[in-house]
C-alpha positions in Angstrom: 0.0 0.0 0.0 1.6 3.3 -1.3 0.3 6.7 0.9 1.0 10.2 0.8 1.4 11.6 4.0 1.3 15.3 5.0 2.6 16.5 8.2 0.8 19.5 9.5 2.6 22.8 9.7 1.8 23.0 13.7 3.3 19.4 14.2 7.3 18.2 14.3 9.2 16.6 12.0 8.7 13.4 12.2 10.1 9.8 10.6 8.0 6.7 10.2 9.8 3.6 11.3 7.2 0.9 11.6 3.7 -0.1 10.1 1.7 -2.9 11.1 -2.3 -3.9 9.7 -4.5 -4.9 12.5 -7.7 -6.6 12.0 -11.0 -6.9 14.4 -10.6 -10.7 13.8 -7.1 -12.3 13.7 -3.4 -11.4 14.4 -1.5 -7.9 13.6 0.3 -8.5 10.3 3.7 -6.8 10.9 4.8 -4.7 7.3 7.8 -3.8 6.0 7.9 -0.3 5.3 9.6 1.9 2.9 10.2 6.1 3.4 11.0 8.0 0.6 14.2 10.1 0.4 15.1 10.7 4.2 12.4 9.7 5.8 11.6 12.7 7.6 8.6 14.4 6.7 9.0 18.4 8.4 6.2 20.7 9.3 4.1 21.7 6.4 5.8 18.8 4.2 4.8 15.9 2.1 6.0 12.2 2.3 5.1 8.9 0.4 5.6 5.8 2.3 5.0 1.9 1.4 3.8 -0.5 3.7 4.0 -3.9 2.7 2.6 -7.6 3.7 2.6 -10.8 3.1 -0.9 -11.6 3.5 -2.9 -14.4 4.5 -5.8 -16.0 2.2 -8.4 -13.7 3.8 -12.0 -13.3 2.6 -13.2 -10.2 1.0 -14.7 -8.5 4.2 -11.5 -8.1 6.3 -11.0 -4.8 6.8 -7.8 -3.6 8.7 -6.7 -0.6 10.7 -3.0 0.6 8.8 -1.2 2.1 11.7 2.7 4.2 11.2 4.8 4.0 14.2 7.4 6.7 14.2 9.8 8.5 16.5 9.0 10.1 19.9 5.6 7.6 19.8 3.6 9.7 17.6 1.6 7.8 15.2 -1.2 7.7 12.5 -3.8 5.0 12.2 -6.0 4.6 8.9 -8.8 2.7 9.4 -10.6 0.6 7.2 -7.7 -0.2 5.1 -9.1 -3.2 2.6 -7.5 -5.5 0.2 -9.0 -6.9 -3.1 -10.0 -10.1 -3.4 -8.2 -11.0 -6.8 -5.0 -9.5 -4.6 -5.9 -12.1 -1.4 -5.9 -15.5 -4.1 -3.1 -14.4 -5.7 -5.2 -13.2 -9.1 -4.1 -10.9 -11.4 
């Protein structure tokens, strides 16, 4: 999953360093995630991360909650984050 994130002018820079996808049912799927450039996104700035997963078969209700664990403890959840089916079989 590819995002753009924007930090708020009023808010510190700050650098992702962990994602995970969290379900209502079932396990927290840790990601591997990937910052562009630096990795620090300053006050006012834009960033583009990818969180990545090796996912489960998983039917085509499961939503999940997407969230960025950075420096400091701050962090963003997304909620209902879902994938598509022909993406959860392996489908082109």
């Amino acid at each position: 999953m590819s995002l753009e994130i924007r930090n708020d002018s009023s808010q510190p820079r700050w650098t992702p360093q962990e994602a995970a996808f969290t379900g209502i049912r079932g396990p927290s799927l840790q990601a591997r995630l990937v910052v562009e450039g630096q990795g620090a996104i300053g006050p006012g700035e834009q960033g583009r991360v990818l969180a990545v997963v090796d996912m489960p078969t998983l039917s085509a209700d499961t939503f999940f909650t997407l969230e960025l664990r950075g420096e400091s403890g701050r962090t963003l959840k997304l909620p209902n984050i879902r994938f598509l089916k022909a993406m959860m079989e392996g489908g082109q």
